[in-house]
C-alpha positions as CSV (number, residue, x, y, z in Angstrom):
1,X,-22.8,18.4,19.4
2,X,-24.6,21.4,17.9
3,X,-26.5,20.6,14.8
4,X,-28.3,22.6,12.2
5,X,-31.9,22.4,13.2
6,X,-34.9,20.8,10.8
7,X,-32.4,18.5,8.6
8,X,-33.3,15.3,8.0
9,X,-31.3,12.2,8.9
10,X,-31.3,9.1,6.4
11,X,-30.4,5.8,7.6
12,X,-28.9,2.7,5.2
13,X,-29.1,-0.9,6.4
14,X,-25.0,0.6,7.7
15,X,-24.9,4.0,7.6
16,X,-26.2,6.9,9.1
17,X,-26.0,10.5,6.7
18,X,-26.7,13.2,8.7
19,X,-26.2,17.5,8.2
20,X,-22.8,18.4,9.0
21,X,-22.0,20.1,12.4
22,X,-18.8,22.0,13.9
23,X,-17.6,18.4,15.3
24,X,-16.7,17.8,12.1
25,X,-14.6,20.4,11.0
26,X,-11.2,18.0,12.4
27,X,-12.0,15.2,9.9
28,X,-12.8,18.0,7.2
29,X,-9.6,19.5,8.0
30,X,-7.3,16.8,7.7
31,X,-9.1,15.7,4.1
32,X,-8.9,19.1,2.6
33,X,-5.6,19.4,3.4
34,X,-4.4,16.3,2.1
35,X,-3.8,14.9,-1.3
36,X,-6.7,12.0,-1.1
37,X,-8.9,15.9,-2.0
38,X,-6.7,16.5,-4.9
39,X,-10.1,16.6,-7.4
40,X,-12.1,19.1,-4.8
41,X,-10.0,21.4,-4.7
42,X,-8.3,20.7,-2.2
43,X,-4.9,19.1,-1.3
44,X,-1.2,20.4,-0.6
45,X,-1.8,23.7,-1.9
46,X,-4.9,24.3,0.6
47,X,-4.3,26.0,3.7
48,X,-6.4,25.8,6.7
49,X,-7.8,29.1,6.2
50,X,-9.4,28.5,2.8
51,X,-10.9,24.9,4.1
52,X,-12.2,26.7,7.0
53,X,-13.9,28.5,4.7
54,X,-15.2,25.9,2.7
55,X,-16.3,23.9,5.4
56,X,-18.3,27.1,6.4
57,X,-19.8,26.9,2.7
58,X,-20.8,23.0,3.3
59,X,-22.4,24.1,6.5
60,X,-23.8,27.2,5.2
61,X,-25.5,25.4,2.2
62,X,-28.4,24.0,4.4
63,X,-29.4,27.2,5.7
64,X,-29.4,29.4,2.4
65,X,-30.8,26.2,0.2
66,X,-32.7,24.3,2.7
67,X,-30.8,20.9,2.2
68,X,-27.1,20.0,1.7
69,X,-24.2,17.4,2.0
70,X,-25.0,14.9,4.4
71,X,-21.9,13.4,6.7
72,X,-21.7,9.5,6.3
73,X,-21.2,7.8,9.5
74,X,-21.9,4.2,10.5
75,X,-24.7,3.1,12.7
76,X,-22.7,3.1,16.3
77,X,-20.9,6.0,15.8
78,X,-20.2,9.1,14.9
79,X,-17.0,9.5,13.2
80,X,-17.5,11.4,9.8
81,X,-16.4,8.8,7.1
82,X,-17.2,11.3,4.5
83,X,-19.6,13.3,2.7
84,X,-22.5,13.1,0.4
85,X,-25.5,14.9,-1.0
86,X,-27.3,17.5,-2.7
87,X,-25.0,20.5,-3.7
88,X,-26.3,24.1,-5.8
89,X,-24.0,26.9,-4.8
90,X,-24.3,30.0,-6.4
91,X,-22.7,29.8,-10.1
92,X,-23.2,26.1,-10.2
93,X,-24.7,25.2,-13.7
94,X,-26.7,22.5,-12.1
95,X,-28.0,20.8,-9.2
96,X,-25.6,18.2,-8.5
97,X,-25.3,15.3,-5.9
98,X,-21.7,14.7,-5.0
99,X,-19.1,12.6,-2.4
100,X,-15.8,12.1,-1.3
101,X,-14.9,10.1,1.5
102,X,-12.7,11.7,4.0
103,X,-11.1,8.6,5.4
104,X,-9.1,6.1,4.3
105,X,-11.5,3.8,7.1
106,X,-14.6,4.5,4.4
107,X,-12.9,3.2,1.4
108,X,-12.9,-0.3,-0.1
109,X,-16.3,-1.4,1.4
110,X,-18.7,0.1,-0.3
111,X,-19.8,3.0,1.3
112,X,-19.8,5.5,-1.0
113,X,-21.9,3.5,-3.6
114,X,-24.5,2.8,-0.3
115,X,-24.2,6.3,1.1
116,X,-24.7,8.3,-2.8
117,X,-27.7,5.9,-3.0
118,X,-29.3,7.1,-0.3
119,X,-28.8,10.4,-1.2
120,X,-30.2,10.1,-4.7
121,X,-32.8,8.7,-3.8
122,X,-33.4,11.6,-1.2
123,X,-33.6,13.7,-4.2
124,X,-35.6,12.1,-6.2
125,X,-38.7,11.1,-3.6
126,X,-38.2,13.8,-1.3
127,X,-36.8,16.9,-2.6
128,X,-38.4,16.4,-6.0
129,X,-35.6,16.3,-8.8
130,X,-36.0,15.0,-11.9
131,X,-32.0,14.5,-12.6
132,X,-29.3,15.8,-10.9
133,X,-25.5,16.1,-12.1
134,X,-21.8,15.3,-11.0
135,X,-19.4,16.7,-11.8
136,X,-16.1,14.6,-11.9
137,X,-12.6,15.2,-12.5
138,X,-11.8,13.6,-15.7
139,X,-8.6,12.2,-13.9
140,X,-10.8,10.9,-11.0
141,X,-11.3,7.1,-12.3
142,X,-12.7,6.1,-9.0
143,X,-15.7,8.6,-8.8
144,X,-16.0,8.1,-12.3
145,X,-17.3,4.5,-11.9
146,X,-19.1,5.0,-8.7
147,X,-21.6,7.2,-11.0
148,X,-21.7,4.7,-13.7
149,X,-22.6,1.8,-11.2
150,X,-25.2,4.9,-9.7
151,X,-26.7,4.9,-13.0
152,X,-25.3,7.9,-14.4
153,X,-24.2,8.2,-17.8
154,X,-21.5,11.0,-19.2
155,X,-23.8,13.7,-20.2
156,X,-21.6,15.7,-23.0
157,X,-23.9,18.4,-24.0
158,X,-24.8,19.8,-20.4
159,X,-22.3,22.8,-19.0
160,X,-19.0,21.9,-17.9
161,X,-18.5,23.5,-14.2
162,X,-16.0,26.1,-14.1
163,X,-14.4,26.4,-10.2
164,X,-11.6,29.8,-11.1
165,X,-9.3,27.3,-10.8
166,X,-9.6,25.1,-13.1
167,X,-12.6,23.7,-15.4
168,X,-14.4,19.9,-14.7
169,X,-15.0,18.4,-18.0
170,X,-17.2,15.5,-16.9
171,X,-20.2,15.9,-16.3
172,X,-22.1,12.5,-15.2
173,X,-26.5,13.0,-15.2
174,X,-28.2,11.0,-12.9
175,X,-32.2,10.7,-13.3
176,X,-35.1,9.6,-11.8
177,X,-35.3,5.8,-11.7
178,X,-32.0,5.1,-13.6
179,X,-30.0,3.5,-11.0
């Protein structure tokens, strides 16, 4: 496996979030193009050529930025669950710390909640932030009350994010020592 050199690793009492490398471009791949990453963007209107792309932008993130999304794995293995960290593209309003979990495997026990704790706190101790924002689909119930139980409260004056596509209403502030 060929990683991105000088990224840090962060270990939970199950998980291991780690930078994203070209082995996981498969699991990427098959999320993107399916619905279950209907409020990322992508979905059954993506084609492989745009998620390559984006892919290349998650990748990409750590070298212009100097941190990114981490992949969530568990301890003992290596397949990418899913995704989680700090995200500030170009045109982003804010810093923001999202997730999505690629596979149906990572659902249902918890390991988004474990995994976006980790990276909060990552951060808040180590990178510095004050507060940090996500931006959720107003649709997406389920990523909606993973922030709440992260400590993050609907934040209606901060900018919404505008993607070309379409415009994400919900904006969710985390900050230091809320969750």
């Amino acid at each position: 496996m060929i990683g991105l050199a000088n990224t840090p690793v962060l270990e939970t009492e199950r998980l291991i979030l780690r930078a994203p490398t070209g082995d996981d471009w498969p699991a990427w791949r098959d999320f993107h193009l399916s619905d279950r990453a209907q409020y990322i963007g992508g979905g059954s209107q993506m084609t492989e050529r745009n998620s390559w792309r984006a892919f290349g932008h998650v990748i990409g993130h750590w070298v212009m930025r100097g941190f990114g999304m981490f992949v969530i794995t568990e301890k003992g293995g290596d397949a990418a669950l899913g995704i989680t960290g700090p995200w500030f593209p170009a045109g982003w309003p804010e810093r923001e710390v999202g997730w999505s979990i690629w596979h149906p495997a990572g659902e249902g026990r918890g390991i988004a909640s474990e995994a976006a704790r980790a990276a909060l706190d990552h951060v808040f101790n180590d990178l510095g932030w004050d507060t940090a924002v996500s931006y959720i689909d107003a649709e997406n119930t389920r990523s909606i009350a993973l922030a709440e139980r992260l400590g993050a409260r609907l934040d209606a004056d901060a900018p919404s994010l505008d993607t070309g596509a379409d415009e994400i209403n919900h904006v969710y502030r985390h900050r230091k020592g809320s969750a």
